[in-house]
N, C-alpha and C positions, 0 to 999 in steps of 0.2 A: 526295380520297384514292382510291387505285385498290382495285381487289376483293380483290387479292392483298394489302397494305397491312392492310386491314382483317382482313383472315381472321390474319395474323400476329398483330395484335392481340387478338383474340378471345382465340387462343390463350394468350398472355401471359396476360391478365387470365385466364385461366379457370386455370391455372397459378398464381397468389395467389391463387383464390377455393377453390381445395382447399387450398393450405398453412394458407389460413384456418380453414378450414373444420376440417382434421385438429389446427390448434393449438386450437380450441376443443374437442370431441372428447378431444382429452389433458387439458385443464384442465379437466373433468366426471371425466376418470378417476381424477385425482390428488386431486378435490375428494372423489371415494365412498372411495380408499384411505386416505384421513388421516383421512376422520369416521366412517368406517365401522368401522374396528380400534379409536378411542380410545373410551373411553367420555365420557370431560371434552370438550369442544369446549373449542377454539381460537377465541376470539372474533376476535383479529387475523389470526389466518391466514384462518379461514373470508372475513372479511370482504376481504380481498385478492385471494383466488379468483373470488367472486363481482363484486368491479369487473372483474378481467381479461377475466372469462367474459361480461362487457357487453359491454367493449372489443367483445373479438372476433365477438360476436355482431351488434352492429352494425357492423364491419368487412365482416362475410361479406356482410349484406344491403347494405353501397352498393356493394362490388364487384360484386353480383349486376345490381345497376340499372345498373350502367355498363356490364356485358355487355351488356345487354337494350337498351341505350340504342345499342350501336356492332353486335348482329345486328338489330336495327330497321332501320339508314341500309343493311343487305344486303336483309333481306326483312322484309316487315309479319309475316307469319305466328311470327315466332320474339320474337312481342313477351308479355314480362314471364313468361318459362317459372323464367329462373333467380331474377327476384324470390321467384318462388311455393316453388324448388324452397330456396332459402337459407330465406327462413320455416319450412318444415317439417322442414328438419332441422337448421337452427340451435333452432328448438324442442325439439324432441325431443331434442339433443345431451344433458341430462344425465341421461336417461332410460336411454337407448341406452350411452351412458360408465358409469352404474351399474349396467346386467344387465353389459355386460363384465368390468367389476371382479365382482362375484358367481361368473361363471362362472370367469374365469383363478383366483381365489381358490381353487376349491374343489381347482384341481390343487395347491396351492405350499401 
């Protein structure tokens, strides 16, 4: 493949690794709005949220490897940045989705 070829692709793929990324993000935010206002949980809802918020959580991390895998074959230096960077904020995702839910909350 040529450099130009590859650089297109990065692109692409880093392009689903944020849509991943902000749909996991939403589904932490929707997870703190529904369990946060009710007092009774949702045993079937809760538990639907949290399979999806796998989904996507390990979605974010093989896209992240498949970057890391196609800026590798351009430079050694750019190896395993977005594994490490998909790890710590697909962790933190529901952390970060529940202070936003807290603070939009306190305007509405």
């Amino acid at each position: 493949m040529k450099d130009e070829d590859l650089s297109d692709a990065v692109i692409q793929i880093q392009c689903i690794w944020a849509f991943l990324l902000l749909a996991l993000y939403a589904a932490g935010f929707i997870d703190a709005r529904l369990f946060s206002e009710s007092g009774a949980p949702f045993p079937e809802r809760e538990e639907i949220l949290i399979k999806a918020q796998r989904v996507l959580f390990f979605g974010v991390m093989t896209v992240g490897f498949l970057i890391d895998i196609v800026r590798m074959r351009q430079n050694r230096n750019y190896a395993y940045q977005y594994l490490l960077l998909s790890l710590v904020m697909g962790s933190f995702s529901e952390m970060i989705s529940g202070w936003h839910w807290k603070f939009w909350s306190s305007f509405f």
